[in-house]
C-alpha positions as CSV (number, residue, x, y, z in Angstrom):
1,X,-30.5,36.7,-6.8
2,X,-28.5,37.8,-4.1
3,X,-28.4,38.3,-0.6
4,X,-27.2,40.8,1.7
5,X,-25.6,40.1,5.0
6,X,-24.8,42.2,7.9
7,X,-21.7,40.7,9.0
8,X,-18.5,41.8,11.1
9,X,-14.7,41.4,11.4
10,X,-11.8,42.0,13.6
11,X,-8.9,44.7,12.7
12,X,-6.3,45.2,14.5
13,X,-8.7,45.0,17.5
14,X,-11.4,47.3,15.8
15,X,-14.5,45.7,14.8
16,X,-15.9,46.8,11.3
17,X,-19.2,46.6,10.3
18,X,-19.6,45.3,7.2
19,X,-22.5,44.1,4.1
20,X,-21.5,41.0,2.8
21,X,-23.3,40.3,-0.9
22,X,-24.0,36.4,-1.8
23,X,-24.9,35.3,-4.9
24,X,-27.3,32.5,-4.8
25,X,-25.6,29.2,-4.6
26,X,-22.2,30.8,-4.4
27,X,-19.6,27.9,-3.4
28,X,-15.8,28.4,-3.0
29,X,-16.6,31.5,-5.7
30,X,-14.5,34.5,-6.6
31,X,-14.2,37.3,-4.1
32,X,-13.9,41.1,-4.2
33,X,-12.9,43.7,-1.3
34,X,-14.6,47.0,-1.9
35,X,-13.4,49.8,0.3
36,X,-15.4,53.2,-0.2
37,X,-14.4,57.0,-0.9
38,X,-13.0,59.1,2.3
39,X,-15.4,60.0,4.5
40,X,-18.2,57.6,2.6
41,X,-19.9,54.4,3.9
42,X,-20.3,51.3,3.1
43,X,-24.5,51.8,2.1
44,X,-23.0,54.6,-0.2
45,X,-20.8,53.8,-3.7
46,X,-18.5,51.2,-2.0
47,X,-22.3,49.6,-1.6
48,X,-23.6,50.0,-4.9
49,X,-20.4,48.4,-6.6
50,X,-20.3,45.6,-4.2
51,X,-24.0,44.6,-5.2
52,X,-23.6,44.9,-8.9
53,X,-20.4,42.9,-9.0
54,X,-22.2,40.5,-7.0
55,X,-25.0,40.2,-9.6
56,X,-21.8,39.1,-11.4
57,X,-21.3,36.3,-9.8
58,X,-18.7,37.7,-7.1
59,X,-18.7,37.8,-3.3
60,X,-18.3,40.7,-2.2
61,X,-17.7,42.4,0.8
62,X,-18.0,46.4,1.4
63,X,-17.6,48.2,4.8
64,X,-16.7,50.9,6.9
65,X,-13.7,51.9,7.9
66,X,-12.2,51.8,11.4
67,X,-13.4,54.8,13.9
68,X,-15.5,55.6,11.1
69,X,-19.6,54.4,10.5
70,X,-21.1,51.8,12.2
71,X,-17.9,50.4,13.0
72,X,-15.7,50.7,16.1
73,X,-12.7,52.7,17.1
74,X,-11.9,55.6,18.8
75,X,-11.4,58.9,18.2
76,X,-14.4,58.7,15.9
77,X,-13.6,60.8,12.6
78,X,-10.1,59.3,12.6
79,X,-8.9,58.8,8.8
80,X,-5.6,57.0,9.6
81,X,-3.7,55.8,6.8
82,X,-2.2,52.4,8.3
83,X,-5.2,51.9,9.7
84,X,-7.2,52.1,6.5
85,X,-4.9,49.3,5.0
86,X,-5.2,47.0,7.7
87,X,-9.0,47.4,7.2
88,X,-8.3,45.8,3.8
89,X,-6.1,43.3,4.7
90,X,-8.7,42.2,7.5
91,X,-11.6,42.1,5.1
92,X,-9.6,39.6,2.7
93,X,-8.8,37.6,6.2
94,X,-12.7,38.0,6.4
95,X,-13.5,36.4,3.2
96,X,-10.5,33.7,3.2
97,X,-12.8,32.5,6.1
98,X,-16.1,31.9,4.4
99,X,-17.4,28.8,3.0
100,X,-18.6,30.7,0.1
101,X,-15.0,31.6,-1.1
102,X,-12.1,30.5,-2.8
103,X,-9.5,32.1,-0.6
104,X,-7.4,31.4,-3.7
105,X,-9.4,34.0,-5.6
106,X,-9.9,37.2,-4.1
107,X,-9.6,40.8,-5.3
108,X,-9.7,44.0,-4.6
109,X,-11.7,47.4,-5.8
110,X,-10.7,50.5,-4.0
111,X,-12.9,53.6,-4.5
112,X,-11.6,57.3,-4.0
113,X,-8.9,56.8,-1.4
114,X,-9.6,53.4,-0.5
115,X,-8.4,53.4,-4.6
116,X,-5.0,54.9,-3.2
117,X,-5.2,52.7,0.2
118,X,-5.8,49.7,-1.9
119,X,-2.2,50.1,-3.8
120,X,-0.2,49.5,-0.3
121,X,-2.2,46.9,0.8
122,X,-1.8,44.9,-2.0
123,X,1.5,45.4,-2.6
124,X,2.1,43.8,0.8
125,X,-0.5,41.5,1.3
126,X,0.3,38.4,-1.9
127,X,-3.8,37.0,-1.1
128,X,-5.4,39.8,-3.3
129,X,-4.6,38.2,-6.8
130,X,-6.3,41.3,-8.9
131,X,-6.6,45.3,-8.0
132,X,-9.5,46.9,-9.3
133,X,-9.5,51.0,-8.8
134,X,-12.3,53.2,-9.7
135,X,-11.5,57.3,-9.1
136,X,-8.1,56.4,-7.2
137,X,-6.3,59.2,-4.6
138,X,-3.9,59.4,-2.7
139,X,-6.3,60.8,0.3
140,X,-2.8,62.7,1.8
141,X,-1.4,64.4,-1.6
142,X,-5.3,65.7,-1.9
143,X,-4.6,67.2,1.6
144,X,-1.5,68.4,0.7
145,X,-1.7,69.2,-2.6
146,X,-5.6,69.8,-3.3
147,X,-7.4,67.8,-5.8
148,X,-6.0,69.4,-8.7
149,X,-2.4,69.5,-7.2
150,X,-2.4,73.1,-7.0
151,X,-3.2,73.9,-3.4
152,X,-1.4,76.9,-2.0
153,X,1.5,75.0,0.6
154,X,0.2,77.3,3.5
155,X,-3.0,75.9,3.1
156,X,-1.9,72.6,4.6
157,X,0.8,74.1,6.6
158,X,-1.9,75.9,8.4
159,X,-3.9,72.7,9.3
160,X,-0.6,71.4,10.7
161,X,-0.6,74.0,12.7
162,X,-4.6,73.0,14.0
163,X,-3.3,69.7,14.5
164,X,-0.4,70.4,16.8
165,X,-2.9,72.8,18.9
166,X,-5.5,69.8,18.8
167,X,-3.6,67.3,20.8
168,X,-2.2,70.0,23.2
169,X,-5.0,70.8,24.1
170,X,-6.5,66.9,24.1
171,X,-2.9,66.9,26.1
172,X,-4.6,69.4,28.3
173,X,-7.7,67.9,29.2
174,X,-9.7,69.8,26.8
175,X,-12.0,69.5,24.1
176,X,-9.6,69.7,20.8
177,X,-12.8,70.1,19.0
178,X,-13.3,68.4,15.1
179,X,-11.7,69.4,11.2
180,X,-14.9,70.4,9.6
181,X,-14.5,68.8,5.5
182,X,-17.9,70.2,4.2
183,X,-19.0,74.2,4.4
184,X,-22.5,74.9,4.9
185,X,-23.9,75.4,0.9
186,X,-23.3,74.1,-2.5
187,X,-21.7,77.9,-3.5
188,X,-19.2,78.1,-0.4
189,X,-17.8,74.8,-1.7
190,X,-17.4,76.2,-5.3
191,X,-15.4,79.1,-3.8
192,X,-13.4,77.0,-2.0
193,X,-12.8,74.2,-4.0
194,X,-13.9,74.5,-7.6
195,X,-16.5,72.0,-9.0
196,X,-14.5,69.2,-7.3
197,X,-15.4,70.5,-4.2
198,X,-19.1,71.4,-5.2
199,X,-19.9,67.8,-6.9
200,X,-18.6,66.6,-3.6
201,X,-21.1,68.7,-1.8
202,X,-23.9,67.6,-3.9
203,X,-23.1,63.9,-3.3
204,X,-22.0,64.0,0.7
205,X,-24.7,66.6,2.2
206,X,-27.9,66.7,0.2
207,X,-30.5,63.8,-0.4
208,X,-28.2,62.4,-3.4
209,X,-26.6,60.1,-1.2
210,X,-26.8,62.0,2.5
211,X,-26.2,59.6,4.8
212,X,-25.8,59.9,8.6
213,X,-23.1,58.1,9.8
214,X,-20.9,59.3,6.5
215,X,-18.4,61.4,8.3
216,X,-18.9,65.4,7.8
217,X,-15.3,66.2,9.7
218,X,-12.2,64.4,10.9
219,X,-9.9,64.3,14.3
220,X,-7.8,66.8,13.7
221,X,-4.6,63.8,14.2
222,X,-5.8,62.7,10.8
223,X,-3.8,65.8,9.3
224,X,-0.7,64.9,11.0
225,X,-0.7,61.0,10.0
226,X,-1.7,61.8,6.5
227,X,1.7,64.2,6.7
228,X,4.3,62.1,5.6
229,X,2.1,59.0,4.4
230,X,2.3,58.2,0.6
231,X,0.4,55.8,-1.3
232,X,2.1,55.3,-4.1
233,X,5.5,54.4,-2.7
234,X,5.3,50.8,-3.1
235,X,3.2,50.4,-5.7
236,X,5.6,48.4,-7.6
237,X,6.0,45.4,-5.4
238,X,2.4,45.1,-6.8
239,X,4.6,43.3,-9.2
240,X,3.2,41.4,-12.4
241,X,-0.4,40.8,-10.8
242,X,-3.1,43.0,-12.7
243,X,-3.9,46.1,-11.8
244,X,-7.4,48.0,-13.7
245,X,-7.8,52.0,-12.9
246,X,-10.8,53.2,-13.8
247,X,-10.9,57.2,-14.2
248,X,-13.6,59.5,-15.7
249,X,-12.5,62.1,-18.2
250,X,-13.6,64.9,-16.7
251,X,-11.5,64.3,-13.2
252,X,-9.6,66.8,-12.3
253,X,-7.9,64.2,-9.4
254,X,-7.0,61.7,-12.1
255,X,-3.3,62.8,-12.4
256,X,-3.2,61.0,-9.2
257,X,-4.3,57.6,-10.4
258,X,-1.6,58.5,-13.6
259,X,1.1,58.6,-11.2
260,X,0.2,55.4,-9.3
261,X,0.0,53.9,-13.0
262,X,3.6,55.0,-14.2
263,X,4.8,53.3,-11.1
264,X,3.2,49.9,-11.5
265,X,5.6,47.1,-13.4
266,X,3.4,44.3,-14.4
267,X,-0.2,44.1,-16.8
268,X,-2.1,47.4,-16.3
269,X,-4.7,49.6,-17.8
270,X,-6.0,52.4,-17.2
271,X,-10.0,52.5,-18.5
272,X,-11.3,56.4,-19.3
273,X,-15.2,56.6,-18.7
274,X,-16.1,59.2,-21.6
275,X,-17.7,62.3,-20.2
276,X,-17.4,61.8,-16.2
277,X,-16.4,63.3,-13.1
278,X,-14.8,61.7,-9.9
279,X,-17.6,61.8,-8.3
280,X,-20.0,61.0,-11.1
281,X,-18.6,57.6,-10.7
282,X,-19.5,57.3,-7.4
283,X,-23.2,56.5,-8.4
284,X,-24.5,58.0,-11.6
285,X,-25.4,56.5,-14.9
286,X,-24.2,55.7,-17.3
287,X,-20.7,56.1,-16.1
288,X,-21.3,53.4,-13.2
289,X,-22.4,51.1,-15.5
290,X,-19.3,51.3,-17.7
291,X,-17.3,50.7,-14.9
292,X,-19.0,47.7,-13.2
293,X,-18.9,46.1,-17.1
294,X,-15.2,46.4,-17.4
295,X,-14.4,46.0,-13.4
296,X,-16.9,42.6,-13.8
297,X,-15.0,41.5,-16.9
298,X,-11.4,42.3,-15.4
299,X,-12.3,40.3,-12.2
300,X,-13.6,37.7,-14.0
301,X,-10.4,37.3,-16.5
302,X,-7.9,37.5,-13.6
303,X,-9.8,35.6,-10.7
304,X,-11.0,32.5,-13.1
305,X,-8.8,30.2,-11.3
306,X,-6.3,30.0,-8.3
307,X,-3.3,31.7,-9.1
308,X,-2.7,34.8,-11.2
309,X,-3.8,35.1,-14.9
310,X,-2.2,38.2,-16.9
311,X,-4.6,38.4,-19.2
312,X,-4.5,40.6,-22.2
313,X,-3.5,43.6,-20.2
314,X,-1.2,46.1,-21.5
315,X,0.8,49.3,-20.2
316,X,-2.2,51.7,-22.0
317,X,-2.2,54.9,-21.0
């Protein structure tokens, strides 16, 4: 069994609202971080992952990000990169504090962009012994670049130039008003952004997984701190502890998660869910289930005891 908690914790001053999963009789047990896709929530995929690793035998913690969900912060709809790795850093501080961890024993699993968040955060932060990614992006070379990497350059150009006009006129006294990520049907998605864009659609804004605090637009400052921010640029001071990416087939943003791989120097792997999408892995069968088996498995391997065991990973591609 295994309970759920409602819990909170600080950072950077912002308080995040988090679900904390126990496993029954859970003493100084391994731990796992889960942050969830851009604009998600915690009682979304970061959520289901959390609880089935924690049927596992894990603690884990899953839990919105700052200015975003039920947790604090303002402008609300803020996606700020440095932010979002604090967020992660904070929730292993989090866990290092509870009586049911080992603070010696505590990974990582990064969904979506917390996937590409999660890379800088452990490469800086030596208390998350194992890095778990399911569906990793960078969330700024997506706005820069488009899922596929083949955006036109004026595209983002042009919400540079909404940015800049948002905090004049926030400058100004005025309303800058919001950066709207979802269009209005399933078929205006498509047209915009392929089936990426329309599986994104389906998952975010209809009963699927509609939920009401899971952010349907961004301050418009997002676009300008997502800019020049890249996730990948440290990856290797990850260094030799082990790093699992978890990509579906079918996902047309996995050249992302590639890249991040080529850069990493010590044990990786990359594990290819036959037959899904990137968003397929957010919450539909069986895809999720492969990936909780070889996430659960990897965790278990490389947070058995304190320190960091390599494992049988290898440099597969």
């Amino acid at each position: 069994m295994v309970t759920k908690l409602d819990v909170t914790f600080d950072s950077a001053g912002i308080e995040i609202a988090a679900h904390l999963y126990v496993p029954d009789g859970a003493t100084a047990a391994p731990a796992i971080v889960v942050g969830h896709p851009g604009t998600g929530v915690k009682e979304q995929a970061s959520g289901l992952y959390a609880s089935r690793l924690a049927e596992q035998g894990f603690v884990t913690v899953a839990y919105d990000a700052a200015y975003q969900g039920a947790s604090g912060g303002l402008p609300r709809g803020l996606e700020d990169p440095a932010q979002r790795i604090e967020d992660i850093k904070s929730a292993v501080s989090f866990l290092t504090a509870r009586p049911e961890v080992d603070a010696e024993r505590i990974g990582v699993l990064g969904i979506c962009a917390s996937g590409g968040y999660s890379l800088p955060a452990t490469a800086g932060d030596h208390r998350i012994k194992a890095l778990g990614t399911v569906c990793a992006v960078d969330v700024a070379r997506q706005f820069r670049l488009g899922a596929n990497g083949t955006q036109d350059p004026t595209v983002f150009q042009a919400m540079l130039d909404g940015a800049a006009a948002a905090r004049t006129a926030r400058a100004n006294g005025e309303d800058p008003g919001v950066l709207p990520l979802f269009p209005t049907t399933v078929d205006e998605a498509r047209a915009i952004g392929g089936e990426h864009a329309a599986e994104g659609f389906d998952y975010y804004c209809t009963p699927r997984a509609d939920h009401e605090r899971a952010a349907k637009s961004f301050d418009w400052t997002s676009v300008d701190k997502m800019a020049t921010f890249d996730a990948f640029a440290q990856v290797p001071l990850i260094g030799q502890r082990p790093l699992l990416m978890v990509l579906g087939t079918r996902a047309e943003t996995a050249w992302m998660a590639i890249d991040a791989f080529q850069r990493a120097v010590g044990p990786k792997e990359v594990f290819w869910v036959e037959g899904a999408s990137h968003v397929d892995l957010y919450d539909r069968e069986p895809y999720v289930g492969a990936a909780v088996d070889r996430l659960g498995a990897f965790f278990a391997q490389n947070l058995a005891s304190p320190g960091i065991a390599l494992g049988n990973l290898t440099s597969a591609t």
